[in-house]
N, C-alpha and C positions, 0 to 999 in steps of 0.2 A: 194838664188836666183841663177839659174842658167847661166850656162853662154849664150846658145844661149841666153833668157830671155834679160841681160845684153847688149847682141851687140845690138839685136834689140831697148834696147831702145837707148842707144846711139845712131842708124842710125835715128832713128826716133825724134832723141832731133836734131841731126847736120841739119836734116832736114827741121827742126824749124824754126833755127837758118839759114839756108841760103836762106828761104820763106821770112825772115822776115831782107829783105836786101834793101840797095839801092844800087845803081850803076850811074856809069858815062856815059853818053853816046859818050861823046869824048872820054875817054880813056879807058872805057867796066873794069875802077876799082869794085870793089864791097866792098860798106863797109856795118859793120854791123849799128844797129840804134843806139849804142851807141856813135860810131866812126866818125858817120854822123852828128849824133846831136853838138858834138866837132869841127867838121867843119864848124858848120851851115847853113849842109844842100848845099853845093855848093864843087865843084870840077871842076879847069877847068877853074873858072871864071862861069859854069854854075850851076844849079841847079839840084841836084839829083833825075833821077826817081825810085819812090818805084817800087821794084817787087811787083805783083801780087801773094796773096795768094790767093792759093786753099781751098776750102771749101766745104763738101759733107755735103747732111743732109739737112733739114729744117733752 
């Protein structure tokens, strides 16, 4: 495997992985879903909104 091969996938996993966030709208935290779901989904006293992922393609 080469290394360019390697970074990109890496930027394209961390990319994933920060599509696939919620965040706080009080305090603009961002957690990921595992971290969220441990919380139960609230920060703040409020409830976490999911980012939007992107999606190309049928």
């Amino acid at each position: 495997m080469s290394k360019e091969y390697r970074d990109r996938f890496s930027q394209a996993e961390q990319e994933l992985e920060d599509k696939n966030a919620f965040i706080c709208v009080s305090c603009n935290k961002k957690y990921h879903k595992d971290e969220a779901q441990r919380r139960q989904m609230t920060c703040c006293d409020r409830p976490l909104k999911e980012l939007a992922k992107e999606s190309f393609g049928p």
